[in-house]
Structures are given as C-alpha cells and as structure tokens.
N, C-alpha and C positions, 0 to 999 in steps of 0.2 A: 577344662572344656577343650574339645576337638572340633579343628574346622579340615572338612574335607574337599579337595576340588571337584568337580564333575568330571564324571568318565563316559554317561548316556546320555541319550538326549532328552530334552523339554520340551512336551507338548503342548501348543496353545490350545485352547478348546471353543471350538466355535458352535459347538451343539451337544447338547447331553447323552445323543441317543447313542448307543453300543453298537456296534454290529453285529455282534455274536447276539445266536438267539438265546433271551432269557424267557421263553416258554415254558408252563409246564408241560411235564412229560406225561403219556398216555395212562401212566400207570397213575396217576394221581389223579385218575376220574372217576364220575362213580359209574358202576356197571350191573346193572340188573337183569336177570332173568323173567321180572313179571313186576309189574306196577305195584309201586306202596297201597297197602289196603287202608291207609289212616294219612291223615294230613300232614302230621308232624313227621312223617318219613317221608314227605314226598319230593321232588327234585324241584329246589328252590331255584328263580331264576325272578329279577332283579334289577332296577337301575336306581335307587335312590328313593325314587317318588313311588314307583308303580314295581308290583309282586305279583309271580304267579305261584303255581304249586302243581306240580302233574300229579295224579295219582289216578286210584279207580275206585269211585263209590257205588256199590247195589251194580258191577257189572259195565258202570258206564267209567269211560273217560275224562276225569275232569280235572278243570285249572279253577284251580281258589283263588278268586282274583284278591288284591288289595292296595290300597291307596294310603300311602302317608298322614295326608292329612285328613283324613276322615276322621272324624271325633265328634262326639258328643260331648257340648260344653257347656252346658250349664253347672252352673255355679255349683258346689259342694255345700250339699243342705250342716247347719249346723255352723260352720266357719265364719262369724263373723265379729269381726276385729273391734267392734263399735263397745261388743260385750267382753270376748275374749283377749289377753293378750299374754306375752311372757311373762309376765308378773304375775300373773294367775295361776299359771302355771308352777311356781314357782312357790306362789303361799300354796296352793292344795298341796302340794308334795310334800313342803313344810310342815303341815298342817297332817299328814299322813291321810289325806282324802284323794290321795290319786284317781279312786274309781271316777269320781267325777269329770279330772281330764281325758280318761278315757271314751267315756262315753258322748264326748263333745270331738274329740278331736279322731279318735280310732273306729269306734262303734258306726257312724254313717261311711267311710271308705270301707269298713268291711260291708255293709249289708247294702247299702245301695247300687245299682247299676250303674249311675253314673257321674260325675264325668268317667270317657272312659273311651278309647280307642273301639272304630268298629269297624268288622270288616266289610267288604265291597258285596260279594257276589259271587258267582260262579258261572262256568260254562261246561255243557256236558255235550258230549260223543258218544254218540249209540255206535257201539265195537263190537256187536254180536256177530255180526256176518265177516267180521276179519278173523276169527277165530282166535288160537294161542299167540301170546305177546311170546318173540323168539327174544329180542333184547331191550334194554331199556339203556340209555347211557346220556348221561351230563359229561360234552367235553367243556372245560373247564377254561381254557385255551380260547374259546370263541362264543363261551354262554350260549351254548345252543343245547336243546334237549330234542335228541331222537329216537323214539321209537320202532320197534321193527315186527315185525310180524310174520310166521314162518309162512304165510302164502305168499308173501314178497311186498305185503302193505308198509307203507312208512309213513309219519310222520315226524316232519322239524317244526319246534318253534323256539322262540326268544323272545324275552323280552329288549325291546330295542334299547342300548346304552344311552343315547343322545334324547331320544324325544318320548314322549309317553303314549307311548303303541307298545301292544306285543303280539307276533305272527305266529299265524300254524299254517303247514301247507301239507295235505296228506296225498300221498302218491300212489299209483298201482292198487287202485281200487277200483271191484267189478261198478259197482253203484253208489251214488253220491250219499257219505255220511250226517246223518240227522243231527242237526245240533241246534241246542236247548241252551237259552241264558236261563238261568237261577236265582233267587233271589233271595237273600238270607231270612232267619224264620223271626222276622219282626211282629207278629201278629198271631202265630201260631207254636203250639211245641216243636223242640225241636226233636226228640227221643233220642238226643245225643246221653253221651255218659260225662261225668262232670271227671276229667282227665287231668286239670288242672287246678291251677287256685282258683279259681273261680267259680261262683257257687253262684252266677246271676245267668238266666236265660237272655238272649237279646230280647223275647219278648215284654219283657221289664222294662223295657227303656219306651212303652208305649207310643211308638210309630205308627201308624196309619201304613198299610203294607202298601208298597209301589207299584205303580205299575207295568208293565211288560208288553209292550207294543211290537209285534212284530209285520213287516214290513219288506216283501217281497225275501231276498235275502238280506236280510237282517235283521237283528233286534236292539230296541233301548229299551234300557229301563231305567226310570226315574225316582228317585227314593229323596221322602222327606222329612229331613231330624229335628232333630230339637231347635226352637227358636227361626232362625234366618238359614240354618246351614242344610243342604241338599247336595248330592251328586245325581250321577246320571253314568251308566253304562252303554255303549254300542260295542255292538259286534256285526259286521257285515261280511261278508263272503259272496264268491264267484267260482264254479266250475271248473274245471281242466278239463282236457282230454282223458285223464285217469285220475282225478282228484279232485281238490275244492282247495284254496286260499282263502286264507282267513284273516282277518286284523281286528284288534279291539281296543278299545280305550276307557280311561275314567277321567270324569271333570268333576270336580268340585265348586261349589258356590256358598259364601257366606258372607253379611252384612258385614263390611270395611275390607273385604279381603280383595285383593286386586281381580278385576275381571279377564278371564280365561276361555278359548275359545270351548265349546261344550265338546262329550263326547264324541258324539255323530259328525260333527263337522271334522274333527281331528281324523275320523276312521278315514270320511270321505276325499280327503285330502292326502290321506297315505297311501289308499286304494289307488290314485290316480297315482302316485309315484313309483308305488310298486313292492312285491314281495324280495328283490334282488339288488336292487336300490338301496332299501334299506336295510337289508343284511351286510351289503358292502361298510355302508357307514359304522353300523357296529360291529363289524368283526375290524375296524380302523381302531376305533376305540378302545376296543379291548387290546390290540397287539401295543398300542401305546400304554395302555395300564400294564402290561407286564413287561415290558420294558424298561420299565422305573427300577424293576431289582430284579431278583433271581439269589437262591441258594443252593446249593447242592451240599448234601451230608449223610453218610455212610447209612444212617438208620432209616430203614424204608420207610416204618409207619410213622413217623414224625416229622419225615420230608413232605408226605402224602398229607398230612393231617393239616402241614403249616401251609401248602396250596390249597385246599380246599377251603382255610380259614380266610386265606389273600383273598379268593374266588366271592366267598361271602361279603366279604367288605368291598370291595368293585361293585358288588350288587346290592347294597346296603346303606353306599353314601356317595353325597353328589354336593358339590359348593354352595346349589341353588336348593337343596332339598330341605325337611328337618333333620333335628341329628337322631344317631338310631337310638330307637327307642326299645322296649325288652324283646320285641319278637321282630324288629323294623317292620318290611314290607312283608312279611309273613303269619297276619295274624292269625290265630285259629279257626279254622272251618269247621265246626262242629256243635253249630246251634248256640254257644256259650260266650261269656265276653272272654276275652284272651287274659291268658295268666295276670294277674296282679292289674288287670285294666292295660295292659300293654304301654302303661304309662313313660316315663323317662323318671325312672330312679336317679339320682344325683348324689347319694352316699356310698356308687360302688360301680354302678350300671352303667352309667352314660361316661363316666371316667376309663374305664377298662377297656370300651368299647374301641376309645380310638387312640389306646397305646400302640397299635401298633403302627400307626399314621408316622410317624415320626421318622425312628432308622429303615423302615420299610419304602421311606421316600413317595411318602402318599399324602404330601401337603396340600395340594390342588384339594384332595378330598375332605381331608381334615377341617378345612377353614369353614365347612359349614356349620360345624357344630359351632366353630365361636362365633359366626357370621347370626346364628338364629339367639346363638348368650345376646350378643352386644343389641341384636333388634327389640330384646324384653331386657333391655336394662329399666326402662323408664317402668315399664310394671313392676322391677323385682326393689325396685327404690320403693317405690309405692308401701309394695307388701313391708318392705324394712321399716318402714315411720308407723304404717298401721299396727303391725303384733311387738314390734320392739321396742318404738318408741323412739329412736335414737335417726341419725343422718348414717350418710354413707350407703354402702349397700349388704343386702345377700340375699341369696336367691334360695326358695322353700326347696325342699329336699326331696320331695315330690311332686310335678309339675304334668300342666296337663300340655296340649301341643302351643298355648298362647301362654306359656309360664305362669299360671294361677295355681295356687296350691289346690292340691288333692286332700289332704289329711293324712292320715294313718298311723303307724308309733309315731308319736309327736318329739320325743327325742331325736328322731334322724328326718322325719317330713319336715319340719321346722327347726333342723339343726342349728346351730350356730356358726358352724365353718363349713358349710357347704358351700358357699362361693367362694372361700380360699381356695379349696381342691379344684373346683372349675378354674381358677386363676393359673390354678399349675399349669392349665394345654394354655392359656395364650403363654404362661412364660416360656412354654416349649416350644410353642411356633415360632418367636421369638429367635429363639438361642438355637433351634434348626434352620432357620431361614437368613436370620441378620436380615432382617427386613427392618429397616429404619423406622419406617411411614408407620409400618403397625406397631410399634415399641413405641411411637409419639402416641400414637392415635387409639391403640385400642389396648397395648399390654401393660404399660403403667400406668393409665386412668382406670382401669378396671381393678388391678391390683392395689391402687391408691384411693379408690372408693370401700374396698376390703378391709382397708388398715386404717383409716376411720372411724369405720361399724364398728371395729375392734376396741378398739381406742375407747369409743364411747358404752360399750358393752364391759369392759375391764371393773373389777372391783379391787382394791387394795387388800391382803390379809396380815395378817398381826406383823409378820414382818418386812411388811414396808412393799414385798413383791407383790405385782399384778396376779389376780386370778378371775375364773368364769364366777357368776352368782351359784349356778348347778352347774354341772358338763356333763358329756353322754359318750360313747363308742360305743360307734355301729358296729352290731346288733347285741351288745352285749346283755345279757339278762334280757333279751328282747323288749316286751312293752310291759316290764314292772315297774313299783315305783325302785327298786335297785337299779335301775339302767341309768338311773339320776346320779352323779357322782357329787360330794360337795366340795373336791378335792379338783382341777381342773385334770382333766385325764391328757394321758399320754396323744390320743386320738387328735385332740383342739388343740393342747399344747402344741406338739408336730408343727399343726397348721399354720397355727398363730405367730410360731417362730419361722417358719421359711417364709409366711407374708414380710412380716416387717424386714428380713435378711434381705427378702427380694426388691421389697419396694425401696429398700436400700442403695442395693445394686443397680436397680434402674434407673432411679433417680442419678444417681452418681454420674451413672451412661451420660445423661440427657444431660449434665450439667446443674443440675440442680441440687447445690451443695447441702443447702439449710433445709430442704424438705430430709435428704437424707440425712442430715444428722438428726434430724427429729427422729425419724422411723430408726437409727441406730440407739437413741438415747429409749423409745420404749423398749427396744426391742432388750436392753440390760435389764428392762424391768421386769421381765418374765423370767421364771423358773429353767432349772435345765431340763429336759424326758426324765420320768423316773423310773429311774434303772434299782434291778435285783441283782446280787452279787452273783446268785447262782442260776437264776432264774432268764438274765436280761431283761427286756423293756418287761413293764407292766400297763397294764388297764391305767392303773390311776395310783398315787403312793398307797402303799399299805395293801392293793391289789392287786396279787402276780394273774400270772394266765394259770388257772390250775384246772381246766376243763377241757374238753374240746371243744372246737368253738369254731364256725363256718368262716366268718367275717374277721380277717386278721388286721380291725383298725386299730389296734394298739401300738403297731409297728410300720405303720404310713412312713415315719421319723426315718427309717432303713430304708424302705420302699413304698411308694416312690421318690419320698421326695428329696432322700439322699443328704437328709440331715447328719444322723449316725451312718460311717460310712468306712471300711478297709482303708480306703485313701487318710482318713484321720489318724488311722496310729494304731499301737497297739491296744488302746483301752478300749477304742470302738470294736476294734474285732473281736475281741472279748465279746463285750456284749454281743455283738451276730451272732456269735457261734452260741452262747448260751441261749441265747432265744430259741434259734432252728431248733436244737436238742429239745429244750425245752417244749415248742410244737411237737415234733415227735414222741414226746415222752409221752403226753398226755392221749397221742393220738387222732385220726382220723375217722371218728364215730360218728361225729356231727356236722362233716363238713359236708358242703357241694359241689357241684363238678370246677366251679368259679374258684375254691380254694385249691384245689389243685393246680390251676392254670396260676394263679397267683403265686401258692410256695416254688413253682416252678422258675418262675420270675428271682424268688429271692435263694432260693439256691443259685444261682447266675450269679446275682450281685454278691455273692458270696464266693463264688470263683470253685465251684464246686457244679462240675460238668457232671458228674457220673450222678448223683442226686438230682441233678436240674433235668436230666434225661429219665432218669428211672418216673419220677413224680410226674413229668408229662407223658408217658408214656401208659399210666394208668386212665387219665384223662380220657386220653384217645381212643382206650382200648374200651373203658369203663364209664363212660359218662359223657357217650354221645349215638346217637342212635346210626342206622346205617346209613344214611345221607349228610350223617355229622354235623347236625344238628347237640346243641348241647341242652341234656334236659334234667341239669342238677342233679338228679339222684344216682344211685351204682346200679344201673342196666347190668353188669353183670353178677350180679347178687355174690361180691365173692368177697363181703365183709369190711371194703373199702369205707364205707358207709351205713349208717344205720337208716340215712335216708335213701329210698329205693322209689318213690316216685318221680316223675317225669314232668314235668313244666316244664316248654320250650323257656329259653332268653338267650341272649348270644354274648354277653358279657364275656363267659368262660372260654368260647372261641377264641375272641380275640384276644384274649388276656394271655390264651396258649400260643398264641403267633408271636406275640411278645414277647415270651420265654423264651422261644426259639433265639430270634433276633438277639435277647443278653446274652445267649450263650456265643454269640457268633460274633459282636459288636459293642463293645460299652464305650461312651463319651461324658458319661453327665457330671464328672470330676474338671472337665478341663483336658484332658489326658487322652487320647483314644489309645484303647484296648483291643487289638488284633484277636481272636480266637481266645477270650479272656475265660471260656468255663466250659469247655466241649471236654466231652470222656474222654478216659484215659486211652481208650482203645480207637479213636476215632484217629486213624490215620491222615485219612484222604478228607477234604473239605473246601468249600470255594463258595466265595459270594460274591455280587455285581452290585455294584451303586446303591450298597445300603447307607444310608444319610446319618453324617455324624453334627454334635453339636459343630457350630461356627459356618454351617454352610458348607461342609466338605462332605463329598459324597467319592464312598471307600469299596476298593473292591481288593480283594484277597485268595490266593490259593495256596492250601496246603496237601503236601505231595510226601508222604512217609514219614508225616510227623514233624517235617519243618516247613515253615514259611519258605515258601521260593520267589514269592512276589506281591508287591501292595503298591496299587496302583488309586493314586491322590487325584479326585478333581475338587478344585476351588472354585464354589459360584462368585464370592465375595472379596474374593483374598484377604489377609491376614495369615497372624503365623497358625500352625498346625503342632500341636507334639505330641507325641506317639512314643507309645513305650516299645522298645525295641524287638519287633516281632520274629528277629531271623538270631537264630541259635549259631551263626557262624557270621563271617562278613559279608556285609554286603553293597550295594555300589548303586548311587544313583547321580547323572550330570549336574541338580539345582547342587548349590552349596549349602550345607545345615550345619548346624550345631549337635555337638552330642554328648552329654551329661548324666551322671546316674544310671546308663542304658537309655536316657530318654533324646528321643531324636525332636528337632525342633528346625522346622522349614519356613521362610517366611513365603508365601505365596502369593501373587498379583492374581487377581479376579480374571475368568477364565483360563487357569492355566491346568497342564497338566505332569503330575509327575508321577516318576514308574520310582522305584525301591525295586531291586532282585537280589535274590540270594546270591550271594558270591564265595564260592570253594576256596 
C-alpha cells in the first residue's frame, strides 16, 4: 500500500450546482418542417401529472391533453380471491387444466375495457388562414414547443414544470384564432384505426358523454366516470394586439382522494399571474433539472438520443406525481384505450422506467415511484393474505393507479417476486443517497416484508433446499401452461437471493444482528442460478435460452441486480460472456425495442463499449419513431425484428439512457468505474455530477484516450474507491491509499476533490 502527500488543493463544497453549463445542445432538439399527422409522433411536453401532444388532426391544430391520474377503476370482473387463489392456480396446472386459469385470470384483461388508464381531451386551432407550417421545434433546454409559420405566425406553448397549467400564446396573427375543447368519443365511435394493443373503443367503458360549456372566452368541460371519479377541463383565453394567450388545466375528483382546487379556478388564477410569470418559473426549473448532470460523447446520435430520453423523464416524473406508467402523460388520442390499458406493468415497465434516476442524479424525481410503493403497501399486504394466503407482502404484477390488480398472464400479473424487484429502487435509493431515515423507515421494512412472503411461500425439495411450489420468467413461453416451471427458475431464484443478501446487509447496517443472521441462515437455503457450461444462465435447470426471446428475465442475476458479476472472478465472467454469445446466437427476431435498450445495459456491465454502442445505436435509429418515442417494433423494417408494429411505452427510453450512463459510469460493486465500457474509438468524452453509489457525485474528462481529470463530490462522506482511471501519474492534495491500481479517499461530507492527470 501507498500513501501519497497532497500536491492540490481541497475543495469544501457548500452547494451542488456547477457553473459550467450542462445544457443540452441545439442539436439535440427535435426540428420539423410540418406538424405530426398522428399522435404517437407528436411533440410531447409534460410535468409528471399533466401531458400535452402537438400535432394536427383533419387540418386543425391540436394538443392531446392528459392527466395522471385519470383512470377508471373499477374492480377487474372475474378477480376474486374469496373463490380464486394461488393454490388454484397451482392444482389446475397440475391437473393440466390451465385453460380454466386462463379464462379467470387472462380472458376479462384482454376483452374488457376496464380498469384502465383514460385519456383527458383535446384542444383544437383552426390554422387555415395561417397557411404553410415553416417550422415546428421542441427545445428541450426549456420544454417549450414553437411553431412557426412562413407568414411570420407563431406559436409557444409549455406545459408548466411546477404547477398543472399548460400555455399557448400565438403571435403575429392577422385575426383571432378559433379554438375548440374536445372531448373524447365516450358515447360515440371513434373511426380511429386500432394502432395498438388495444382492441377496446373508449365507448365501452359506458360514460354518459360530458359536457362542454362554453363561456365568453373559455371553455369547461366536465366528464363523469365510473363510480365517484370525474374530471373537469378549462381552457380560457384573452386577445393581444396580434394574438391570443391561452392557459388550461385538468382536475380530477374521486371518493377518498384529497380535495383539489377544479380546473377553471386553477386557469383563473394563472390567467391573473400571467403568461411570463409563469414561463419564468419553468424555465427555473428546467435549468435546475439539467444541472443535475450532463454528458458529452463523440457519437452524435446516441448523445441526442440519451437528451431527448433525460428531456422525457423531466416531463414524465415528479415526487408528488404517480410513477410512470406505459405511456405516462401521454396517453393515446385516437378514440381507443391506450396500449395494454396504459397500465403500470411491474415485471419490466415500471423498473426500467427509473433506471436511469439513479447515476443520472435524478433522485428528487425518483422517490415518487417509491413514495406512491410505500402509500399501497397496506392494499398490496391485503392482496398478499387474500390470493397467497401467507403474511408479509407483494405487490400484483399488474396494477391499476390505487395498486389493485388488473389480471392478465397470471404468471407475471400475479408473479411471485414482483415486489423483490420493486425492492431493488428503494435499495438503490438507499445506496445513492446514504439516506439513514429512508434505510430505517422505508428500505428495510419494505425489503423485510419481501423476505417474509418468501419465507412463507418457500417449499422444501428432496434435498433439503428451499424452492417455489411453480415459478415463472417473464415472459417466457408467454401465457402457456409451459411458462409454469416446477424447477424454481433463474428469474425468482435471482430475486429471492439478492432479497435475503440484501435484507442481510441492511439489517447488519441498522445493527440488527439476529434479524440478519436469520435472513443469512435462509438465504444458504437457496439453490445457486443455474448456470450452462456453454450456454450461461438458464430459464430454469434443464432450461437453456434456445429461442429468441424479448424479455431477458433469466439474467436479472447479471442485470440488474449484479448477483453474477466480472468483479466475482473468473467463473462469473465465464458465464457473462457465454450468455451475451449465447443471446446473439439465437438472435434478435423476437425482441423489442426494450431488449435492445436492455442488452445495451448488459454489454456495459460487461465492459464491452463497441457492443454496448452498436446495440443502442439500433435502438435509436430503429425502434423509436421521429419524436423518439419508443414503439417496440423495427420502424425501420431492416430485419432487426420480426416484430414491426408500434405500441407506444417508454420503458425502452429509458432503459437506453441507462445504457448510456454504464457505459460512462459503473458503481454497483463498491468500486467506481471511470469510462468502464465506451468504444474503442471514443477518444474524447466527459461527464458532470453523474451519481455514484455511497452518495458521491463524479464528474470526468477524457482528452485523446486518457483520463486528465475526475473530480469527487461527497454529500455524506465516507471512503470512496476508484479503480484507477489515469493511465499515467497522477496528483491530487487529500491523502489516499493506493492498492491493486485502486485508489481509496476517505472523505468528510461536503467536500470536494479534483484527481488530474499528471506527465
């Protein structure tokens, strides 16, 4: 071991923010010549709760409104626990009568309407008399969307960051433009085309149509759904000198839901504050959201791709919101219910979504999704004593926006470890934050309610180790009865073992010895992954991966949850390297745009840049439409995929921002990892305050292929180590240790230190 003296100096840090701008750059906007003619291309803009969508329908102008929590909730016909439960499940499979849990648990989420995510409304702009659209462009920088018009017409709108309004203001117009609320076809066809999975009209869901008041300049409209729940739209507007200003809003209202002021009074009250006012407030907001990081990397469309992904997630989650769900604030406008009910999947969906919350330094946003977990704990206990039978908890696999199950393959809707993997973001919040309070309060109660259920869901097999009764990976053989495994599969396995590693760990944290030797003493009880010599992980023993295959839960144990991992040795890497092959061998016929943003992720953790770049690079170019939107199938028909249709979800977004981020940053060893998996040819690269485990937020430039500088801030202090990212000496004032190449800093809570390359 080597101790060196300081040569630089030590910066205490008295605030996070940079001073350099981490903007993005112009070119990472989107730029049109003429208005999306369909919804799912049109320029999404966003704060968490409330969505718009610009586009032009039949000639006119319009914004597809949409609201969070708008849902229809009634109960899922057929679900009920009194009759059905996992034992049932369990003997028909046995029993080779699967058809029958089919048509209890699958058959009413596919043919029914609802429960089911529904969208708001619309506003429309009569554009005749402005003639040709000269540009259209989303700067990205300040979530604003402008239109322009080669007679010199404009319009900007936003949706506002902070409060739920969103402005148009059109300028440089001979006469005041006509504008029309909308109201979705609750009562009427809609003569849309069925574009996605969804095969329900909203007039199914048998509403009584709203109504539409209008009201000097402005309009409400009132709409009433199922049971107790109702919203209400306003849009009011006022003249200019050469325009009109505009503002609008959605409220929501449902039996037990906190009372919220209504639409019209919100518009009324922003109207008095103003169009400038409140542009100020959110363009604060936004320059504080990207401030939080910043990257820069040689490859244009992957730099472009990983802002535009940042840009959606700013506008997609909020601490106070739901978490996103398959389309968030952007449900479908086109008569139908939104792909798959626009529900919150939980075996791929809703986990993806906020991988990239983490090194991206977006925990403020993040904590809503575990903020809306921990508020349905008490229902997701509920549903665990009703279909299981047993204490502790887990949460259905498919949920609606108050966490009651949906239905659908009953294998992954009512999985068995779907509240382990949700357990992975609190333990990530956790181990990115070193937040005490929530490691007492919400990351080992949550995770000690998981290993429990476990506990109590465990059966003994012939030799003496623990196993599931059935087990499943998602989506393997999708909804057969082969999707049943009677072997526990690699997928639960994974889970079951980082639960008890973790609840291990935490407990130890906290001091609590005999909880954790308990959770160490099951956790011997479990099998190891079953691994193929040639093959790597498998589905389940006796199982390889020998198909294509969308959904890669067999290898959760690698990614994410860093069970098998490079840092373990050389058996582990074996196995990675034989799996990746092995994916590749079999091919990409049957994946979605989500698996590519995924193998993208585990090429990274594989330390394999030129793979991790090429596979997201398909992504980008092939499985997101031109507003980068991701709509699972190959858009560009060039064989990627045998799937070629489009259903929005944004899983795959974000799961590719994430890629990005491994390649640029890895921590989840203990270890951080400088430029751990960027191509061989990437010279030049740099990043700002991306967030590593322990509370250290890392920033890095590389200048002709070596590291010239990595500059440490410590929210929490504790030590840091860092495998040694500069290929020559280098020089920093704190004193450290240095070992193996690994560099090891002990650091006091806001401080700051520089590392530079030294000749």
């Amino acid at each position: 071991m080597k101790k060196l003296l300081p040569v630089l100096i030590v910066f205490i840090l008295f605030s996070c923010s940079s001073q350099k701008d981490t903007s993005p750059a112009v070119e990472h906007n989107l730029n049109f010549t003429e208005l999306a003619q369909t919804w799912d291309e049109a320029i999404p803009l966003g704060n968490g709760m409330i969505g718009s969508l610009v586009w032009q329908k039949n000639g006119k102008l319009r914004f597809s409104l949409d609201r969070a929590d708008l849902w229809d909730l009634r109960p899922m016909e057929n679900i009920d626990f009194d009759k059905w439960k996992f034992q049932d499940v369990y003997k028909y499979w046995k029993a080779d009568k699967y058809e029958e849990i089919q048509k209890v648990f699958d058959t009413p989420y596919e043919k029914l309407p609802a429960p089911s995510k529904i969208p708001a409304g619309a506003l429309e702009f009569d554009i005749k008399q402005l003639g040709k659209v000269k540009t259209v462009n989303l700067d990205i920088e300040t979530a604003t969307c402008t239109v322009q018009w080669e007679n010199g017409a404009k319009l900007t709108t936003f949706v506002q960051a902070e409060k739920q309004v969103g402005w148009y203001k059109f300028e440089n117009i001979n006469e005041a433009i006509k504008v029309e609320l909308v109201s979705p076809a609750y009562n009427r066809k809609s003569g849309g085309e069925y574009t996605s999975q969804s095969k329900n009209d909203l007039n199914q869901l048998g509403y009584p149509q709203g109504e539409i008041v209008k009201n000097g300049n402005s309009f409400t409209y009132n709409q009433k759904g199922w049971g107790d729940f109702s919203y209400q739209i306003n849009t009011s507007w006022k003249e200019t000198g050469n325009g009109i200003i505009g503002c609008w809003s959605i409220s929501s209202a449902n039996k037990g839901w906190k009372k919220s002021p209504q639409a019209r009074d919100v518009v009324l009250k922003e109207m008095d504050l103003g169009f400038n006012n409140s542009l100020a407030t959110h363009l604060n907001w936004w320059t504080n959201y990207w401030n939080q990081s910043a990257i820069e990397i040689p490859d244009s469309l992957l730099e472009r791709q990983y802002y535009l992904e940042m840009y959606k997630f700013g506008s997609a989650a909020r601490n106070d919101a739901p978490p996103i769900a398959l389309q968030a604030v952007w449900t479908a406008d086109n008569g139908k219910l939104p792909p798959w009910k626009g529900d919150f999947h939980h075996d791929l969906n809703t986990q993806l979504s906020y991988w990239p919350s983490y090194t991206g330094n977006h925990l403020d946003l993040e904590i809503g999704f575990l903020n809306w977990l921990w508020k349905y704990r008490p229902t997701f206990k509920k549903y665990t004593k009703a279909y299981f039978g047993v204490d502790g908890m887990n949460v259905p696999g498919v949920t609606t926006l108050e966490g009651e199950p949906m239905g659908g393959w009953v294998q992954y809707s009512m999985g068995q470890t779907v509240a382990a993997w949700l357990g992975h973001h609190f333990y990530l919040h956790w181990k990115y934050s070193m937040d005490r309070d929530f490691l007492e309060q919400r990351a080992y109660p949550w995770i000690k309610d998981v290993a429990i259920f476990l506990d109590q869901m465990a059966e003994r097999s012939d030799d003496g180790k623990r196993k599931l009764l059935i087990s499943s990976s998602p989506e393997i053989f999708n909804n057969s009865r082969k999707a049943w495994f009677s072997e526990t599969t690699n997928f639960d396995l994974a889970l079951i073992r980082w639960t008890y590693e973790k609840a291990a760990e935490l407990a130890n944290e906290l001091g609590l010895k005999d909880e954790a030797d308990n959770w160490n003493r099951i956790l011997s009880e479990w099998s190891e992954l079953a691994v193929d010599t040639e093959s790597g992980l498998l589905f389940a023993p006796g199982f390889p991966y020998n198909q294509s295959h969308r959904h890669f839960s067999h290898l959760i144990g690698f990614h994410p949850l860093g069970i098998v991992d490079f840092s373990n040795g050389e058996a582990d890497k074996k196995v990675i390297l034989n799996t990746l092959k092995n994916l590749e061998k079999y091919g990409s016929d049957w994946w979605t745009g989500f698996s590519f943003s995924w193998m993208g992720n585990l090429y990274a953790r594989a330390f394999d840049g030129d793979n991790a770049a090429r596979i997201l690079r398909i992504f980008a170019k092939c499985f997101c439409l031109k507003n980068s939107f991701h709509v699972n199938g190959d858009q560009c028909k060039a064989g990627y995929s045998k799937y070629l249709y489009r259903p929005f979800t944004l899983e795959g977004n974000f799961a590719f921002a994430s890629g990005i981020q491994e390649m640029l940053l890895q921590s989840h060893t203990g270890v951080v990892k400088i430029f751990p998996a960027i191509p061989k040819d990437w010279k030049d690269a740099k990043f700002d305050k991306l967030r590593a485990q322990g509370a250290f937020l890392i920033s890095a430039k590389m200048e002709d292929g070596n590291v010239t500088e990595v500059k440490i801030v410590s929210e929490k202090g504790g030590e840091i180590i860092l495998d040694n990212p500069f290929k020559n000496k280098f020089q920093t004032q704190k004193e450290y240790s240095l070992d193996e190449n690994k560099i090891s800093i002990k650091m006091n809570p806001d401080e700051i230190v520089k590392l530079v390359n030294h000749e």
